[in-house]
C-alpha angles and dihedrals in degrees: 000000000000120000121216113251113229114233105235138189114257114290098002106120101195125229131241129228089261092062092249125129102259118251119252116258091184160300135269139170090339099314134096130221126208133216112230094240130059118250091254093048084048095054086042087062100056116110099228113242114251122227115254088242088054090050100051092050099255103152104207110234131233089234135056112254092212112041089021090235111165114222125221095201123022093243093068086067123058127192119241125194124233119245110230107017117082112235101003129127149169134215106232125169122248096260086060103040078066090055082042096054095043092052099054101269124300106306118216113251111254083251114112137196124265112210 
């Protein structure tokens, strides 16, 4: 999302609604044109990205799916994806995404679905 630049007199940097100087969009031919939001309202704005695992549905467990360690907080568990299989992933404790990552990534059973 790109944000109009306001045209201004030589020298006069505008205000946002916030009351902070706006931030500069860009120069040209010796003059400066400024962006109607401050830099900190800009970054505000901005929707935060979602993970792939968040889009798709996945709902991260409270328990690793490969040693079976309960967490107390949900930082203490990370989501992996599955090599192989699209969209699918698996809820592993920190001590096993590090297994994960040093064998290659969790690799999909030789079980297949059978629909």
């Amino acid at each position: 999302m790109q944000l109009k630049a306001k045209k201004v007199l030589m020298n006069e940097r505008p205000h946002c609604d916030c009351g902070r100087l706006s931030a500069v969009n860009y120069k040209k031919n010796g003059r400066t044109y400024y962006r109607k939001k401050c830099g900190k309202c800009i970054t505000d704005s901005k929707k935060p990205r979602l993970a792939a695992w968040e889009i798709i549905g996945y709902i991260k467990k409270s328990q690793c799916e490969k040693c079976g360690f309960k967490s107390r907080y949900a930082d203490q568990i990370h989501v992996v994806p599955v090599l192989g299989i699209i969209h699918q992933f698996k809820s592993v404790c920190l001590n096993c995404e590090v297994t994960i990552k040093q064998e290659g990534g969790w690799k999909g059973g030789d079980l297949t679905p059978d629909f």
